[in-house]
C-alpha positions as CSV (number, residue, x, y, z in Angstrom):
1,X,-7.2,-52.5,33.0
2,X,-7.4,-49.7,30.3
3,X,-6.9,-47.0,33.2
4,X,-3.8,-48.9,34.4
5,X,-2.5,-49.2,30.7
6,X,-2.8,-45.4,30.0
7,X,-1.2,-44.8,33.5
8,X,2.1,-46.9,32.7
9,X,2.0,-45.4,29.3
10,X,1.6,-41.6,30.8
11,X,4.8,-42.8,33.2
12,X,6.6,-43.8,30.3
13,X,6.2,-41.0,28.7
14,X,7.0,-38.8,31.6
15,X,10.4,-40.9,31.9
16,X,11.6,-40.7,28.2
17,X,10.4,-37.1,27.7
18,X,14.7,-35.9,27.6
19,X,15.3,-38.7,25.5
20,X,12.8,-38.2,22.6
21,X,13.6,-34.4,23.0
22,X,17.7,-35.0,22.2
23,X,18.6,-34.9,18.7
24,X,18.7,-38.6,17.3
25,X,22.4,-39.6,16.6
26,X,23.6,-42.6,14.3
27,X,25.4,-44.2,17.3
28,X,25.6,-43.7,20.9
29,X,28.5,-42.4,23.0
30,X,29.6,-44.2,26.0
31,X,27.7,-47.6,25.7
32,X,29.7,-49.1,29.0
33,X,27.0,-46.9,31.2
34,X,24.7,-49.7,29.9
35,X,26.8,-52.6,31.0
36,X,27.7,-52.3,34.7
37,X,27.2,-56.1,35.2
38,X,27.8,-57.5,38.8
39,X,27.9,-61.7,38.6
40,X,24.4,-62.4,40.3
41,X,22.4,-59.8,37.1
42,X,25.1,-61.1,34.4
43,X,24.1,-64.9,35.9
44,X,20.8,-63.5,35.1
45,X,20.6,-62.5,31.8
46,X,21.3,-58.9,33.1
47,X,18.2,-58.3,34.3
48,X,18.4,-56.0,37.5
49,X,15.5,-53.6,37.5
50,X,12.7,-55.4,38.8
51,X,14.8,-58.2,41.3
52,X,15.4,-57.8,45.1
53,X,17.8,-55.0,46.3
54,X,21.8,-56.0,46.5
55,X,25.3,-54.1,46.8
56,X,25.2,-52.8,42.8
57,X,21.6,-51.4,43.0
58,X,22.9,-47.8,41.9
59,X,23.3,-49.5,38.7
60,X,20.2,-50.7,37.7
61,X,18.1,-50.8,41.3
62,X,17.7,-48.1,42.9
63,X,14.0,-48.2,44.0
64,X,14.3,-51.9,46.1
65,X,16.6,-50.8,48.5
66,X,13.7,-50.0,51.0
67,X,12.3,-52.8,50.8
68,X,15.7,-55.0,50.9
69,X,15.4,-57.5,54.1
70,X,19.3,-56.3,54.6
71,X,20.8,-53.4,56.2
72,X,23.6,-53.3,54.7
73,X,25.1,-55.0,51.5
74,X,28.1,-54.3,50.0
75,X,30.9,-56.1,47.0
76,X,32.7,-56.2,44.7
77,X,33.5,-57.9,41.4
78,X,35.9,-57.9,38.1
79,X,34.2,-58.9,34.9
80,X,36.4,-60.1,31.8
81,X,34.4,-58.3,29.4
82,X,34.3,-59.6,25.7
83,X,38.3,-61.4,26.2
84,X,38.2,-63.0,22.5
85,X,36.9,-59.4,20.8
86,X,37.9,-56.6,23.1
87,X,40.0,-58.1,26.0
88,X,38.0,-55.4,28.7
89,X,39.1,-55.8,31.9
90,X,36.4,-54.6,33.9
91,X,35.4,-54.0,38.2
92,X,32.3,-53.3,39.8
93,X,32.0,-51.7,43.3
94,X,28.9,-51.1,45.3
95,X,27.3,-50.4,48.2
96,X,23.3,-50.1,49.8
97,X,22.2,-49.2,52.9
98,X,18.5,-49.2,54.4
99,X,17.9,-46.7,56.5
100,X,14.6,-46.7,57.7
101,X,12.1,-46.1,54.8
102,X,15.1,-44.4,53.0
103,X,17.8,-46.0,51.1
104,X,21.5,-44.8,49.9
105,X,23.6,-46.7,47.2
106,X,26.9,-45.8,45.8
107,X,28.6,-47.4,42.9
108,X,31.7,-47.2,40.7
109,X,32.8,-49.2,37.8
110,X,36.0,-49.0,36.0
111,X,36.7,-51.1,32.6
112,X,40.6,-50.9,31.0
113,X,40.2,-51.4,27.0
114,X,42.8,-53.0,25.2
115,X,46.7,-50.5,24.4
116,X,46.6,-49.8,20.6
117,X,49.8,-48.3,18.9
118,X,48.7,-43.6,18.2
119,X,49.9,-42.8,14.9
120,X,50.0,-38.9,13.8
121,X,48.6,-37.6,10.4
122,X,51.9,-37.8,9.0
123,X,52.5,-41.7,10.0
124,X,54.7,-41.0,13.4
125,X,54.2,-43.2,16.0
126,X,52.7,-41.9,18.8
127,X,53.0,-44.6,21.5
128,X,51.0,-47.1,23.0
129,X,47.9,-46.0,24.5
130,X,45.4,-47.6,26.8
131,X,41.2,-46.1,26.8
132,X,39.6,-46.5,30.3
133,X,36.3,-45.7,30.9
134,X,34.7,-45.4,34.1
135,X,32.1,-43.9,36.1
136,X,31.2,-43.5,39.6
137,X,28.1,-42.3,41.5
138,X,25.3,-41.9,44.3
139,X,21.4,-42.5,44.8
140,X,18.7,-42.3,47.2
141,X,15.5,-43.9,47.5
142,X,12.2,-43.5,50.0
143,X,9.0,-45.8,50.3
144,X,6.4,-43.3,49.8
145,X,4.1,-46.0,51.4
146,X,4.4,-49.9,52.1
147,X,4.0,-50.7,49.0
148,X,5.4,-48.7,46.6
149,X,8.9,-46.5,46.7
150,X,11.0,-43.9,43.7
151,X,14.5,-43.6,43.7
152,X,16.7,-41.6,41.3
153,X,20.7,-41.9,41.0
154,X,23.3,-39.4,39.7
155,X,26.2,-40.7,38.1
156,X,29.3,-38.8,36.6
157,X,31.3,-40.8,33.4
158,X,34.0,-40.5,31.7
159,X,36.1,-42.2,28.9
160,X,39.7,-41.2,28.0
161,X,40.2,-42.6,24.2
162,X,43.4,-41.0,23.6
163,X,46.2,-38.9,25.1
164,X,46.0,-36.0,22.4
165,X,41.9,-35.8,22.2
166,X,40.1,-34.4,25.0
167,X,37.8,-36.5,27.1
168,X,34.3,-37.4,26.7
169,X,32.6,-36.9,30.9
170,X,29.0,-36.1,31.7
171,X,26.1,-36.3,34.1
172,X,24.2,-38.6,34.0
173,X,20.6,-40.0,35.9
174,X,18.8,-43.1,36.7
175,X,15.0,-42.9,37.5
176,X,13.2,-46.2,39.0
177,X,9.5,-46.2,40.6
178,X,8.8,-49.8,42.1
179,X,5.5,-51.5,43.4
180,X,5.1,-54.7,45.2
181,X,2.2,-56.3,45.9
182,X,2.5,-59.7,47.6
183,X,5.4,-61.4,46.1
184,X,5.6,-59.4,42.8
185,X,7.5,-56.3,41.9
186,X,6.6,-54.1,39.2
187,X,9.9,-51.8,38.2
188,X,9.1,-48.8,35.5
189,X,12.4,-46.7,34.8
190,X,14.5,-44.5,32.5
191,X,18.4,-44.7,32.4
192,X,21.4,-43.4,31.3
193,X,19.4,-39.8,30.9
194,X,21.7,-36.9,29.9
195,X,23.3,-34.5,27.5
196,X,25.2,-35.2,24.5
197,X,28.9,-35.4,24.3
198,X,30.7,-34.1,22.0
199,X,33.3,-36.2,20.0
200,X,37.2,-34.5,19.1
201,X,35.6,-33.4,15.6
202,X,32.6,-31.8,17.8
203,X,30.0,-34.2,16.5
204,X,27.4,-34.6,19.3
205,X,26.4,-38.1,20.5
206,X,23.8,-39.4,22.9
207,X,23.6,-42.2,25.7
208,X,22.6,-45.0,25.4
209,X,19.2,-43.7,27.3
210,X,16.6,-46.4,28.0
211,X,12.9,-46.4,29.2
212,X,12.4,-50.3,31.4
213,X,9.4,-52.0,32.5
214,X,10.8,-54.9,34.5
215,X,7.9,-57.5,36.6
216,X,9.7,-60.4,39.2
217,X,8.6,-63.0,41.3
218,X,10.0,-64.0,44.4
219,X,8.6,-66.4,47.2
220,X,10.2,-68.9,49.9
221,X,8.9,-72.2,50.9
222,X,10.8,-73.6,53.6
223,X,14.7,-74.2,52.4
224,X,13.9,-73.3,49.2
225,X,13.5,-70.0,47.3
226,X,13.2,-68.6,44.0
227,X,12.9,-65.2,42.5
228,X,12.8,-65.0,38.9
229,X,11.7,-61.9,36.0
230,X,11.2,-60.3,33.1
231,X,12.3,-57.0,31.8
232,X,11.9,-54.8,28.7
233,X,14.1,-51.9,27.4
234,X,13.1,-49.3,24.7
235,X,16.2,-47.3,23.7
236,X,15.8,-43.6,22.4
237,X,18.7,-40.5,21.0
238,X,20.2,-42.8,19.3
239,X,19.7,-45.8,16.6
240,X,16.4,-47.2,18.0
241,X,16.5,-50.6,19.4
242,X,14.6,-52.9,21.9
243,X,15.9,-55.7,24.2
244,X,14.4,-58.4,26.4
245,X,15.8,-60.0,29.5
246,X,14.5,-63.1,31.6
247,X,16.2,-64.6,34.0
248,X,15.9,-67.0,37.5
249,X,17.4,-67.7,40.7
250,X,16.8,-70.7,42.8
251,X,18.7,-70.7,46.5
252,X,18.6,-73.4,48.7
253,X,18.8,-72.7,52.7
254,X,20.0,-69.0,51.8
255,X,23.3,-71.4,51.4
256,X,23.7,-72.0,47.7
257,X,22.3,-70.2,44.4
258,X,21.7,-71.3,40.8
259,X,21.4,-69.1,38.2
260,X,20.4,-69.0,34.7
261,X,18.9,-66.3,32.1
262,X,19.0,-65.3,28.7
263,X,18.8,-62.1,26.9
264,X,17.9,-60.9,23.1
265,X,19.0,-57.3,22.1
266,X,18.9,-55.9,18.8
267,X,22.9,-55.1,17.3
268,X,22.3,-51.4,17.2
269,X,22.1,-51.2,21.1
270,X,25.7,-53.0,21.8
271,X,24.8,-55.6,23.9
272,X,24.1,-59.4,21.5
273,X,21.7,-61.6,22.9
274,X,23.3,-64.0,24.8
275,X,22.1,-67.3,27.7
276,X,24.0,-67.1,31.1
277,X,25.0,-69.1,33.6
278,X,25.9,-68.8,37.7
279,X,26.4,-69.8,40.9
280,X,26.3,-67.8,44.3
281,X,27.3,-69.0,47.9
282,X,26.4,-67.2,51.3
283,X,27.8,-68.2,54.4
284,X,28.0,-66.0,57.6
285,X,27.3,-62.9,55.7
286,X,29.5,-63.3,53.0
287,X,28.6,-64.0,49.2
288,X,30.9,-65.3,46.7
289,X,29.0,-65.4,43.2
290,X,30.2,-66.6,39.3
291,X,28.6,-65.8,36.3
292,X,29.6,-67.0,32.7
293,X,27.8,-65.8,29.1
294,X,27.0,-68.4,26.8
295,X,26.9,-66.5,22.8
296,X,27.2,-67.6,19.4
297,X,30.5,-68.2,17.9
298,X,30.9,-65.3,16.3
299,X,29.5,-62.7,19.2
300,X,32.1,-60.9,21.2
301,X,30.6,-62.2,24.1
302,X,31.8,-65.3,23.6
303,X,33.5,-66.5,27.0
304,X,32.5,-63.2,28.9
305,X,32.4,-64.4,32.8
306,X,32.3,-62.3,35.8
307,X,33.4,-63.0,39.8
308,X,32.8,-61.1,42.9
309,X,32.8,-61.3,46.7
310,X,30.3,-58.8,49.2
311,X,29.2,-59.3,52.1
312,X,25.4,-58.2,53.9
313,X,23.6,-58.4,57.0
């Protein structure tokens, strides 16, 4: 056990090595890297990492698309992100493809922030203006052997604040190592790795990067089957912060799935803690799925709900 414990801790290490060497920042740049939520992970808590493979795994899992009992799954979904704080309008799109021992995922995400009214220095209006942020990207995996596979994704974001300040874009990667043994999965990874960006007064902020250990369960007896986990995120460049996800799936007949999870994140990372609801469907291939976030009165959260339609075989 103590050999095993130093391991994950040398992998962690390994993994967060850019991070701890960026310059630590009061706030992070670009947190909507961190919350490319499809319905079945929002139904979930948000927990993604250490589940079974599905179309948004270049978002969170890259590593489980050899061992995904699919082919080929693919969707898409439109998330009404924060509507009483922020009024986001947000879509998902995604893609996986087993290949063999290898495994391919693309995924883009696109979220349209609410118009504000630009005003210059000197009080003149500017016109209405309305921030998009989005990103877009590609990943492969491979099972080094039949139990335990790496996949890395690269991922190119941008957010357009204003028309008379320059852009904010970057590179950015997504590292995932994944064993199974029996019906457990253990998930190590580090996200959102990359370079500062630089605001229009030059200041320098970081992602929101992220080391995960995520461990899931998932069996089948008969018509019934549930897969359910746990995951744990350390954040590093900028204000330090931890969260915790848990979250469950029970499907009946590969027919109907209910959902449920809850996570608790620290303010400073820009995700509240939050319980969530869902529901999925799967008939001939094709999955419709809900999700809905359940937060305190005063989190902008509150009445956060995401739909979406793929289809797999």
């Amino acid at each position: 056990m103590k050999t095993t414990g130093k391991n994950i801790l040398l992998l962690l290490a390994l993994l967060t090595a850019p991070m701890v060497a960026a310059e630590a920042q009061e706030s992070v740049a670009m947190p909507f890297v961190d919350n490319a939520l499809n319905p079945r992970s929002a139904a979930m808590g948000g927990i993604s990492a250490g589940l079974s493979s599905d179309a948004y795994a270049q978002f969170g899992n890259i590593a489980a698309i050899p061992f995904s009992s699919d082919n080929l799954a693919a969707g898409v979904s439109y998330n009404s992100w924060q509507p009483t704080a922020a009024g986001i309008n947000a879509g998902v799109a995604g893609a996986a493809y087993r290949l063999g021992r290898f495994g391919i995922s693309f995924g883009a995400s696109a979220a349209i922030n609410q118009s504000y009214e630009g005003v210059s220095e000197t009080g003149v209006s500017l016109g209405k203006f309305t921030p998009i942020d989005w990103q877009v990207g590609a990943g492969v995996s491979y099972l080094i052997t039949d139990s335990f596979s790496a996949g890395i994704g690269l991922n190119y974001a941008s957010s357009v604040t204003s028309a008379y300040y320059k852009d904010l874009n970057t590179f950015y990667a997504d590292i995932q190592l994944m064993y199974v043994i029996r019906q457990f999965r253990i998930s190590l990874s580090g996200n959102n790795l990359g370079l500062p960006v630089s605001s229009a007064s030059g200041t320098k902020f970081n992602l929101p990067m992220n080391a995960a250990l995520a461990v899931s369960y998932g069996n089948v007896w008969g018509r019934h089957g549930l897969e359910a986990g746990v995951e744990g995120k350390a954040y590093f460049g900028g204000p330090s912060a931890m969260g915790c996800t848990v979250g469950a799936e029970y499907e009946y007949d590969s027919l109907i799935a209910v959902r449920a999870g809850y996570h608790y994140g620290s303010e400073k990372n820009g995700l509240p803690s939050f319980a969530s609801v869902g529901l999925g469907a799967h008939v001939f291939g094709v999955n419709l799925d809900v999700a809905y976030l359940i937060a305190a009165g005063n989190s902008p959260l509150r009445n956060t709900f995401s739909v979406g339609v793929g289809y797999s075989f």
